[in-house]
KOLTORDO-916166 format. One record per residue (C-alpha): x, y, z; residue number from 0. Coordinates in steps of 0.001 Angstrom, whole numbers, plus 500000, padded with zeros to 6 digits. Layout:
// KOLTORDO-916166
      x      y      z  nr
      X      Y      Z NUM
...
//
This chain:
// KOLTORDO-916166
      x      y      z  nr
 579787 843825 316780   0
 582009 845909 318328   1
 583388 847358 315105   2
 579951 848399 314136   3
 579128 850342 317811   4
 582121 852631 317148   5
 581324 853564 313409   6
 577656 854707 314620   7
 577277 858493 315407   8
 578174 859335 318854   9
 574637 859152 320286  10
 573739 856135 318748  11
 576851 854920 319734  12
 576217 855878 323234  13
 572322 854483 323032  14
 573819 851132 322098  15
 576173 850876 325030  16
 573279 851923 327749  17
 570994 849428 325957  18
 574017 846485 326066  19
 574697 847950 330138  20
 571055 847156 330621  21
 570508 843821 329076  22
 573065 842661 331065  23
 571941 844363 334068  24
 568463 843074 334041  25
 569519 839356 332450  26
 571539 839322 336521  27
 568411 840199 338312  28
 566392 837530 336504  29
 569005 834868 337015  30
 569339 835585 340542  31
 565798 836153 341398  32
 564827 832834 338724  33
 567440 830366 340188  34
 566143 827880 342830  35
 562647 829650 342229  36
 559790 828056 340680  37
 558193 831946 339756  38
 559196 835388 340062  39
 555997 836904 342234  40
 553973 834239 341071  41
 554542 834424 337415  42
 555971 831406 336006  43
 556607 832424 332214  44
 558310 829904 329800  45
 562160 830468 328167  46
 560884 832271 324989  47
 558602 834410 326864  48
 561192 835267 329569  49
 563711 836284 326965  50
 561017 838391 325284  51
 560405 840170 328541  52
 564362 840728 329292  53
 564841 842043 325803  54
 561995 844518 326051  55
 562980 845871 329288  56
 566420 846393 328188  57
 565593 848691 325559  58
 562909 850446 327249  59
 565412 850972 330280  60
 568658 851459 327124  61
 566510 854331 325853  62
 565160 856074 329187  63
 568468 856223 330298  64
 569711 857401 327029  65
 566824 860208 326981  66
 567753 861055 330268  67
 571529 861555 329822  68
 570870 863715 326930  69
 569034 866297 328923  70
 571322 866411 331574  71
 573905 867114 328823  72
 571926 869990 328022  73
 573693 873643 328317  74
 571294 873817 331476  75
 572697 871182 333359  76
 576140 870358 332212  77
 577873 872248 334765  78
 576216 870954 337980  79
 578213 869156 340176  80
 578966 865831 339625  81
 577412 864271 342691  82
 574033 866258 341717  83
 573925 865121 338225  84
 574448 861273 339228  85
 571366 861774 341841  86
 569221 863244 339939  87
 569629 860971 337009  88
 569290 857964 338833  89
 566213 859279 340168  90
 564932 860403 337244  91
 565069 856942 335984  92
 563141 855400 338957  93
 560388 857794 338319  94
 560168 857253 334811  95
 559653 853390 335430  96
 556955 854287 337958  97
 555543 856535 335645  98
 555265 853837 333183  99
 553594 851470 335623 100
 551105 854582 336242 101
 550118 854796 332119 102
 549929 851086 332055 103
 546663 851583 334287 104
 545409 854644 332897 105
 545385 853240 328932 106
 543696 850240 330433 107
 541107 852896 331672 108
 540477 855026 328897 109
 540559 851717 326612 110
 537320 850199 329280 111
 539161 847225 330224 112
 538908 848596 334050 113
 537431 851422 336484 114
 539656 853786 337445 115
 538961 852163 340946 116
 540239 849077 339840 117
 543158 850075 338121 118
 544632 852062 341525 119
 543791 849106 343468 120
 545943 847110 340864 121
 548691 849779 340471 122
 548981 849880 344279 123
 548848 846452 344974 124
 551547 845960 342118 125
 553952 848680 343498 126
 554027 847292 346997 127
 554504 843944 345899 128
 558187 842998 348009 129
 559022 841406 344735 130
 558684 844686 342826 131
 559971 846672 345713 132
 563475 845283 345341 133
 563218 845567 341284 134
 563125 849029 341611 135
 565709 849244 344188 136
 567765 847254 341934 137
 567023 849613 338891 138
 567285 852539 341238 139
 571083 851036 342620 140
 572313 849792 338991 141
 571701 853576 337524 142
 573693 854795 340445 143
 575998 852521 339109 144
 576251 853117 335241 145
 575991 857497 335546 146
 579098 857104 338452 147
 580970 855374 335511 148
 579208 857601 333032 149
 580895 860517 334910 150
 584066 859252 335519 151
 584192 858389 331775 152
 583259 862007 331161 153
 585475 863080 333926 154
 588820 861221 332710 155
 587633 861115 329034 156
 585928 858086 327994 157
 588952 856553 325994 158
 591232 856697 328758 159
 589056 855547 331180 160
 589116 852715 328715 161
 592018 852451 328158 162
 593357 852230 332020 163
 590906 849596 332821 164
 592301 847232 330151 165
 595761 848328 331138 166
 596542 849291 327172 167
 599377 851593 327840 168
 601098 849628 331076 169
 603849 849895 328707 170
 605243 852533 326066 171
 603678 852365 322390 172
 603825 854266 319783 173
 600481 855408 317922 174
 599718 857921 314797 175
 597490 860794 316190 176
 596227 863926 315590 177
 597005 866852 318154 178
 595429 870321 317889 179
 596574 873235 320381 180
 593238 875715 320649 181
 594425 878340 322719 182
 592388 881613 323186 183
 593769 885125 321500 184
 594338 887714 323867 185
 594334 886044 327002 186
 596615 887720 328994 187
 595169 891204 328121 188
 591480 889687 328718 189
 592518 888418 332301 190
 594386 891741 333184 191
 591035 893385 332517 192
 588515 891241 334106 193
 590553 889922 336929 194
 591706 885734 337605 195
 587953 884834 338995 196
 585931 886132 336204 197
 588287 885394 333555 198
 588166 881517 334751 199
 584820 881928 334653 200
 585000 882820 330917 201
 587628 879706 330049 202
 584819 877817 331834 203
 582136 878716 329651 204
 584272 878447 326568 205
 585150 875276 326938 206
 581608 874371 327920 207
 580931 875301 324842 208
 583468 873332 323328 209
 581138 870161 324234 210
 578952 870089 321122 211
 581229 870147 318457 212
 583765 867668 320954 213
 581019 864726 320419 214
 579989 865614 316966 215
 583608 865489 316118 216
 584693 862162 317767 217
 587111 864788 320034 218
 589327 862606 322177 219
 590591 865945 324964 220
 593760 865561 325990 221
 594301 868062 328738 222
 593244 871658 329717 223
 595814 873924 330522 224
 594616 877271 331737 225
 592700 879227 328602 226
 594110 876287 326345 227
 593106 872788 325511 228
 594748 869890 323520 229
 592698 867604 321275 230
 593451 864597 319872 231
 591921 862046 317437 232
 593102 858778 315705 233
 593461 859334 312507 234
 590283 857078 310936 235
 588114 859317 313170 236
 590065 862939 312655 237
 590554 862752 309106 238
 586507 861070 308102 239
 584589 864142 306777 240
 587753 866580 307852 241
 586491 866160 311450 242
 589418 867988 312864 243
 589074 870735 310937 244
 585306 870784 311606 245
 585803 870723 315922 246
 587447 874165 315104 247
 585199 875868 313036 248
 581952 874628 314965 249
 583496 875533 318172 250
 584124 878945 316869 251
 580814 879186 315343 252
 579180 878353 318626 253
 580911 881147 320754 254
 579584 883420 317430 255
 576423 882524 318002 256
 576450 882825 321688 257
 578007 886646 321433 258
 575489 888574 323046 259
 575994 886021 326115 260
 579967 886365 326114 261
 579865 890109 325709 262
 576940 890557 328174 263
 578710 888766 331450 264
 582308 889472 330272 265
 582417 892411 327886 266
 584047 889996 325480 267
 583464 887584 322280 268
 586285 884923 322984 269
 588331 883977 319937 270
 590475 881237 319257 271
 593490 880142 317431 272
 594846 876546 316690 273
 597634 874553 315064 274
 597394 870862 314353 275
 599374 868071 313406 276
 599786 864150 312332 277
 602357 861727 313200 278
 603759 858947 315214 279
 603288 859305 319135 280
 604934 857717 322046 281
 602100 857125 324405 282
 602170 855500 328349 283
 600688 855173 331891 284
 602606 857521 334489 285
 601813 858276 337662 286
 600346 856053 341078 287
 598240 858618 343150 288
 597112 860140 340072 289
 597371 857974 336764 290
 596647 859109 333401 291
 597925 858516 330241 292
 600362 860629 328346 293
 602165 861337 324850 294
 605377 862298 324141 295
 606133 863634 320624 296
 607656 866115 318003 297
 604194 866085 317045 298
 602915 867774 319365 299
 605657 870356 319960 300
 605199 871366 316153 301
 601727 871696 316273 302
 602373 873839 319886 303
 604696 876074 318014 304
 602198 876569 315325 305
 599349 877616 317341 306
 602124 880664 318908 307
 602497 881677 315246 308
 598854 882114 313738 309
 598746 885591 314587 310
 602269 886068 313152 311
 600731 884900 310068 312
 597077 885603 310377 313
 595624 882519 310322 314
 593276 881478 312725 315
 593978 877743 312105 316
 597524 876453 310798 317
 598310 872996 310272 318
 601012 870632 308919 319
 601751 869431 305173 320
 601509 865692 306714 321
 598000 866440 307861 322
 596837 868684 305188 323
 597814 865295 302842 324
 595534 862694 305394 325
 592646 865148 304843 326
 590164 863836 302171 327
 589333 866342 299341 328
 586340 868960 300385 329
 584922 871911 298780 330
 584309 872918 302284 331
 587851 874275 303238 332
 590891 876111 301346 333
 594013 875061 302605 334
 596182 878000 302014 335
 600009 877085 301228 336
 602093 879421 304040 337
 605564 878391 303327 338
 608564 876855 304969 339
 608524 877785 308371 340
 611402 877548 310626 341
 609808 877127 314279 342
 611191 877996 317115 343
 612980 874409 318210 344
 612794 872534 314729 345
 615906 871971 312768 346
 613998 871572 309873 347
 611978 873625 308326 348
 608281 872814 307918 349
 605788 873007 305019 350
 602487 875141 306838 351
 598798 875370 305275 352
 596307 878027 306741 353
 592674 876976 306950 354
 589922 878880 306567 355
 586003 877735 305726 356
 585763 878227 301997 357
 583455 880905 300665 358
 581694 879075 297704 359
 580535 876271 300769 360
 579349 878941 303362 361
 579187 875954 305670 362
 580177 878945 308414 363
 578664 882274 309024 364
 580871 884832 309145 365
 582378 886280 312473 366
 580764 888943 314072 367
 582286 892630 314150 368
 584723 892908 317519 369
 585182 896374 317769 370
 582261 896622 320507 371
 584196 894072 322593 372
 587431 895681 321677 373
 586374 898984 322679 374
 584742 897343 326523 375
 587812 895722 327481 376
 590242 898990 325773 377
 591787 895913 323653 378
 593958 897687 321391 379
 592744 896379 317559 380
 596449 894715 316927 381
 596172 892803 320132 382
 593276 890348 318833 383
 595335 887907 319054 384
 597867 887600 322265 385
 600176 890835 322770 386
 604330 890225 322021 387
 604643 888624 325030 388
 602357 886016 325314 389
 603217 885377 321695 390
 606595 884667 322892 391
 605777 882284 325453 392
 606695 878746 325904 393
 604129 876636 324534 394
 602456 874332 327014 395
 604005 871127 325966 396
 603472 868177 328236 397
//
């Protein structure tokens, strides 16, 4: 069962788990409220029509919580706090199971089994009842419960969360992963200009943005390091349908297609550049106060050194000869033989491909013109991508 719930898409995936969080959240309160009870509020059902009930309500409950997460995923409220957003959904909930109560009396209304009269006398009587009182202080209390784990999960990632629970990496092992540096071009120059606050402000909403394409994609993030991030994926879910490549080339489409927003607040259209790779990873728990998880490879240092060298070369995504032979065969990308690089720190050199959405599958529209944003921020046109000296910085290898 388990096997199937991670090959659905992610929101399917994610309906499945509320649904399974709720079945076993309600199947508690009717043990507890059936055992040493002869009825719950005077209704005395049988087995099969007690398990009917339970399954109902967990999938009504599964997919109003579902519905609900959804919107508060939306580009309106994704950057609330995170005390807000667990509030508000919990209450949301609650008032969508009242609301449901409420339509229960008004289709018996319109249908002419009752008088309106009758049916608030029945609604009210029904939602003062002590027994459904505490049902909906239960309901109100468990999705407390499940969007506090729901935002830690988004908080830590939901794989490490995971992951630390079940204690997976209390000790050193060694997994095959994708990494991708995305790092934005011209950072330096674009923070010079708009000053620390405003500039976060801008890695904010990029990485915002970055959400969409992160759950289409199956993106595991690693860690955010200023204007960069590091993704990762296993390989079954980085290489099905070129997913890795895709997380680049819908992120980038989605700051495309927000442009008049980015060069509206910040006088800017943010681009990014990215180098990936595949191989064997050393991966642990460190730390007490704070504890995370944490890989240690080549693998990511080469794919680090290749996101300093796309402009050297470019490309706006560069990846390795190991990956480039894990990805299945598309029509969708050209993979664009480099040559034998010798990175900075290697003492070997390394076969390079540079990606780029192919032309005969216009899956991508085609980037906007920069020169307005260019000519805002006085970015000089060979300084799209980071100027000398950021090019020659140390890569941000944990």
């Amino acid at each position: 069962m388990l096997v199937i719930v991670k090959k659905l898409p992610p929101h399917l995936r994610s309906l499945a788990l509320s649904i399974a969080a709720w079945a076993g959240a309600t199947g508690l309160y009717v043990l507890i409220r059936r055992v040493g009870a002869e009825s719950i509020a005077g209704w005395d059902p049988d087995l099969s029509t007690l398990v009917l009930v339970w399954l109902m309500a967990s999938v009504v409950l599964g997919v109003a919580f579902q519905l609900i997460t959804i919107m508060a995923e939306s580009r309106t409220f994704r950057a609330r706090p995170f005390g807000f957003l667990i509030l508000a959904k919990s209450c949301a909930l609650l008032l969508a199971v009242m609301f449901a109560m409420v339509m229960r009396g008004v289709i018996a209304v319109v249908v002419g089994d009752m008088t309106l009269t009758e049916a608030w006398i029945e609604g009210t009587s029904q939602v003062l009842q002590p027994e459904m009182a505490v049902f909906l202080f239960y309901v109100w209390l468990t999705s407390l419960a499940l969007n506090f784990v729901r935002q830690m999960s988004a908080m830590a990632g939901p794989r490490v969360l995971v992951n630390l629970l079940l204690g997976k990496y209390n000790q050193p092992k060694t997994e095959t992963r994708i990494f991708m540096f995305l790092d934005m071009k011209s950072s330096t120059t674009i923070a010079e200009r708009l000053g620390h606050e405003q500039f976060f402000r801008l890695v904010q909403e990029c990485f915002r943005d970055l959400t969409d394409s992160a759950i289409r994609r199956n993106v595991e993030i690693y860690q955010y390091v200023g204007d960069e991030a590091i993704l990762t994926w296993t390989p079954d879910r980085g290489l099905d349908d070129s997913n890795c490549l895709h997380a680049f080339f819908e992120f980038k489409q989605t700051l495309q297609e927000r442009a008049d927003f980015y060069l509206q607040q910040f006088g800017v259209l943010p681009e990014f550049k990215a180098g990936a790779n595949l191989g064997p990873a050393t991966v642990a728990e460190i730390g007490i106060i704070k504890r995370d998880i944490a890989y240690l490879s080549d693998v990511l240092n080469t794919a680090a050194r290749l996101e300093s060298v796309c402009n050297q070369h470019g490309a706006e995504l560069l990846i390795t000869e190991s990956l480039r032979a894990g990805l299945p065969e598309t029509e969708e990308f050209d993979c664009s033989f480099i040559g034998d690089l010798d990175l900075r720190g290697k003492n070997e050199t390394i076969k390079v491909y540079a990606v780029e959405p192919s032309e005969s599958a216009g899956s991508y529209q085609a980037p906007r013109d920069q020169d307005d944003a260019a000519n805002r921020l006085d970015v000089p046109h060979g300084s799209r991508g980071h100027n000398a000296a950021v090019d020659q910085k140390t890569p941000k290898v944990p």
